[in-house]
N, C-alpha and C positions, 0 to 999 in steps of 0.2 A: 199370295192368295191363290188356293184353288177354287175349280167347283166342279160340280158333277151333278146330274140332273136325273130323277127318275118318278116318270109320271108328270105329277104337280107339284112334285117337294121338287127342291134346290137347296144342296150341300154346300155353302164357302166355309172354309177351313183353310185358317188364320196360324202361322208357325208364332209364338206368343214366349216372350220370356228369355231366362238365363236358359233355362232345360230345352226350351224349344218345343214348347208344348203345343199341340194341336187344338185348338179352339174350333168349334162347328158352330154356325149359324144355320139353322135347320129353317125353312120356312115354305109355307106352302104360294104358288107363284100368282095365283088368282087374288087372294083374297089378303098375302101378306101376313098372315097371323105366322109367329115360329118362336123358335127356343135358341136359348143361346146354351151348348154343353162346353162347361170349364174352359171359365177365363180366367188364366192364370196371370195375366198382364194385360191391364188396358191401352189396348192395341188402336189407338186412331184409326186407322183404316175400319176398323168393325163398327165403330160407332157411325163413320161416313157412311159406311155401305148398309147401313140400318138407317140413316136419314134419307141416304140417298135414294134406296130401293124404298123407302115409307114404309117399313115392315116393322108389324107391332109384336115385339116381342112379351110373349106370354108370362116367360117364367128365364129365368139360370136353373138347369141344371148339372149339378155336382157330381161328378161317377165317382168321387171320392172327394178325402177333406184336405191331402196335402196343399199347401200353400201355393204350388207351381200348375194346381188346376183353379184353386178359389180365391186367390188375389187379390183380384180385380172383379169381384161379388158388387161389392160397395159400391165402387166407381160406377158401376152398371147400374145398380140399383131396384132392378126388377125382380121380386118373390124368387126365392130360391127353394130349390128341391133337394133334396138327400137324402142318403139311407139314414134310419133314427140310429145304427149303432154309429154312424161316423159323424153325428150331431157335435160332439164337444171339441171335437178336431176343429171347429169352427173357433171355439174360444178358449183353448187351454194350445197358448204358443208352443210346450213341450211334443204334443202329438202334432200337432199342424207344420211342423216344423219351418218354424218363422228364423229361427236362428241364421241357419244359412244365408239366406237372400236379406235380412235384417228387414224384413216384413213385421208388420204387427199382427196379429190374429183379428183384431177388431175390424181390419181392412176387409175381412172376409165375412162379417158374422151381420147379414142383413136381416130384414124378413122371409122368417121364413113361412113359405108359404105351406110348406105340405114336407112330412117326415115321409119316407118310401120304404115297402117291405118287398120281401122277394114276389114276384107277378102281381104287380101292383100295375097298372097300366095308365098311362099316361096320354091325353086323348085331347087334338083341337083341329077341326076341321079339317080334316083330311090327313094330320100326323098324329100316326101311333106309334107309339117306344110301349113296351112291355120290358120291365124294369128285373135282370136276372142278379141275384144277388149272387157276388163269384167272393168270399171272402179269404183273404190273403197277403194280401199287399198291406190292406187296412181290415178290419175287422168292416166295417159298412162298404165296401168298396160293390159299386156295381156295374154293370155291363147293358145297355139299352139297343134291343132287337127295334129293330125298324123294316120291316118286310124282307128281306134277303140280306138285309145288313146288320151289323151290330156295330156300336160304339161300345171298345175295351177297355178304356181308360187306361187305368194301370195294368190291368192283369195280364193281356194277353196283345204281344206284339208280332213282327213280323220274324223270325227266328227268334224270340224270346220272350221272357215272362217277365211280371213286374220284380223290384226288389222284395225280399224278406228280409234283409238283415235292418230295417231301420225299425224304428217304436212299435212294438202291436205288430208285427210283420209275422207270417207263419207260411211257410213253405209247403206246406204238408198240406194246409187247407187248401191254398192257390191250385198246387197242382189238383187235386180231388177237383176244385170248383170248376176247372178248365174242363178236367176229363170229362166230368160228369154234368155240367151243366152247357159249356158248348161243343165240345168236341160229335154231341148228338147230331147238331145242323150238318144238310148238304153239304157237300165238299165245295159245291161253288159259290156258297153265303158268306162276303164279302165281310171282311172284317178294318172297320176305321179306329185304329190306336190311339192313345192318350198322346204317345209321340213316337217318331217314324212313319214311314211309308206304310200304308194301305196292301193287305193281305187277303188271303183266303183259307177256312178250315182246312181245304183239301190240301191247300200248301203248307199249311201247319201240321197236321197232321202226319204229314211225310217227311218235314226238314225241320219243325223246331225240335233244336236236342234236347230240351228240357224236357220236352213229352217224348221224344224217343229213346232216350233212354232210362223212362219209368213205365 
């Protein structure tokens, strides 16, 4: 488990799963209220450190519908968020790709609390995410600004991009959505991946090959 602190939020981010997915427990430190983004695997430790700290989890949100981010939706149980086009990903095992990990889709498909469009903003006491829709990876796949940070989920990593070869996957869009919806920010607006190590546009910008050599 990590963290990182800025202001009144507090980032832990939980390595979760076969993929090794990045799980964030967003919350704010005064008052406790926060978000849990893609938990791919119900990680004991996250549920400790959510009883332990007494922090009232608001909502799950989803940057996408693969299996290795929404897993463990259910086992959590708290309203969930997602783009409206990566809705069925939640219950068609084909797109959710449950196959692999011999997950069920149902393990994923809670209440949901709220479908998300692109700049849709996301708002609780003191945490804002402004919701960037980057679609590529999955057709609903989105990317959540959080003042100088973003959470990429799949799309954008630290020298690399999400997959396009698997269901619904488009290359063509991902990179467009990169260029054109983050590659905008500062160079020094901190970028937290679905999985890997934590980045920056400016370092993206100049070393991932995918963006440099298009």
């Amino acid at each position: 488990m990590f963290f990182m602190q800025q202001n009144m939020v507090e980032i832990k981010i939980f390595i979760v799963g076969l993929l090794e997915t990045n799980c964030y427990l967003v919350y704010n430190r005064v008052n406790k209220n926060g978000f849990l983004i893609d938990p791919g695997f119900f990680d004991k430790r996250i549920l400790d450190t959510i009883k332990g700290e007494s922090i009232k989890v608001k909502n799950i949100i989803n940057t996408h519908g693969h299996s290795d981010h929404t897993a463990a939706n259910k086992k959590f149980g708290y309203p969930t968020l997602i783009h409206e086009d990566d809705i069925d990903f939640l219950k068609n095992p084909t797109k959710y790709l449950s196959f692999p990990f011999h997950i069920t889709s149902s393990s994923a498909y809670v209440d949901i609390a709220r479908l998300l469009k692109d700049r849709d903003i996301i708002a609780e006491d003191g945490i804002t995410f402004e919701v960037i829709h980057t679609p590529g990876h999955t057709p609903g796949s989105i990317c959540l600004k959080m003042g100088n940070r973003i959470f990429t989920g799949d799309t954008l990593f630290r020298e690399g991009i999400g997959r396009t070869d698997l269901t619904y996957g488009n290359e063509t869009n991902l990179l467009r959505a990169i260029r054109e919806r983050l590659m905008v920010f500062p160079n020094e607006t901190e970028i937290l991946p679905g999985h890997g190590p934590s980045s920056t546009i400016g370092y993206e910008r100049e070393n991932n090959p995918f963006l440099i050599r298009t």
